[in-house]
C-alpha positions as CSV (number, residue, x, y, z in Angstrom):
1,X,82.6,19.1,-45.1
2,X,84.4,19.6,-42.0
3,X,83.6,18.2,-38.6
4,X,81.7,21.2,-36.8
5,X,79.4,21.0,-39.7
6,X,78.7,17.6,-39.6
7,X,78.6,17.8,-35.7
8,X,75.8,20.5,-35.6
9,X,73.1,18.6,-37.2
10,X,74.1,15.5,-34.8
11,X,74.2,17.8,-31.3
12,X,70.4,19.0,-32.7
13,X,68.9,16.0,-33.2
14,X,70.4,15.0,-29.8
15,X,68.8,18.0,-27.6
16,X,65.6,16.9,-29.7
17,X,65.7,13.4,-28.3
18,X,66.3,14.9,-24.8
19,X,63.6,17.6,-24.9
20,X,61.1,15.0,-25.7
21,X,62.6,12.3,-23.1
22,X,61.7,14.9,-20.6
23,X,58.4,15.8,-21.8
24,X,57.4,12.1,-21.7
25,X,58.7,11.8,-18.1
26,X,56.8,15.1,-16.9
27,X,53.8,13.3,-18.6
28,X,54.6,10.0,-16.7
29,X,55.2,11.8,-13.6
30,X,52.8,14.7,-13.6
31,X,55.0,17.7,-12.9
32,X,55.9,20.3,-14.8
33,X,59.8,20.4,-16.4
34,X,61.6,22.6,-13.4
35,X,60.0,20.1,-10.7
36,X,61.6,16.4,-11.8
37,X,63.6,16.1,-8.8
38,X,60.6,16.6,-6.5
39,X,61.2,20.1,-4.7
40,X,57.6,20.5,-4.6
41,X,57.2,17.2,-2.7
42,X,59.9,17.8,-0.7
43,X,58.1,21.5,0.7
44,X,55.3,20.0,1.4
45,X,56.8,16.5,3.4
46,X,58.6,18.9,5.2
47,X,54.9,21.5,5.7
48,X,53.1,17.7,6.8
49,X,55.8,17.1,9.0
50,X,55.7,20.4,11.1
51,X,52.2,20.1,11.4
52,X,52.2,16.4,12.8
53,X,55.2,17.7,15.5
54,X,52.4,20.6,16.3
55,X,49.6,18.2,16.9
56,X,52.1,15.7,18.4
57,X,53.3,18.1,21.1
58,X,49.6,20.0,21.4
59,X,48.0,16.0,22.4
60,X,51.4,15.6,24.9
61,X,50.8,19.2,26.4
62,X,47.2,18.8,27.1
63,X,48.0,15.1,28.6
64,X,50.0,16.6,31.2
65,X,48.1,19.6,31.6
66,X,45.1,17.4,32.3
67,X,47.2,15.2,35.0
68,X,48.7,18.5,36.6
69,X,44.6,19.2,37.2
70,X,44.2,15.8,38.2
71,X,46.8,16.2,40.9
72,X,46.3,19.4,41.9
73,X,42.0,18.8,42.7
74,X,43.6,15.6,44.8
């Protein structure tokens, strides 16, 4: 027996153990295989964050418009 054929057997039931490592962490973590280093959450912190700078400079932009009213009925 030489050692690529004992190898082979060796490197299989290694990729085995690995396949189901990573199914039990998608099953711990709830994503599917292509997603364990959070992409997805990463698109959508960075979708959350635009729209809080939106409504952040939407409530600063109607502040001032209201005291440019202010001043100007003065």
């Amino acid at each position: 027996m030489n050692q690529e054929t004992i190898s082979l057997p060796r490197s299989r039931a290694a990729i085995d153990r690995l396949e189901q490592a990573v199914h039990r962490l998608e099953g711990v973590m709830g994503r599917p295989r292509g997603d364990l280093f959070g992409h997805a959450d990463l698109s959508t912190s960075a979708g959350d964050y635009a729209d809080e700078t939106t409504r952040v400079v939407e409530s600063r932009l109607d502040a001032v418009i209201d005291r440019l009213k202010t001043i100007l009925e003065d």
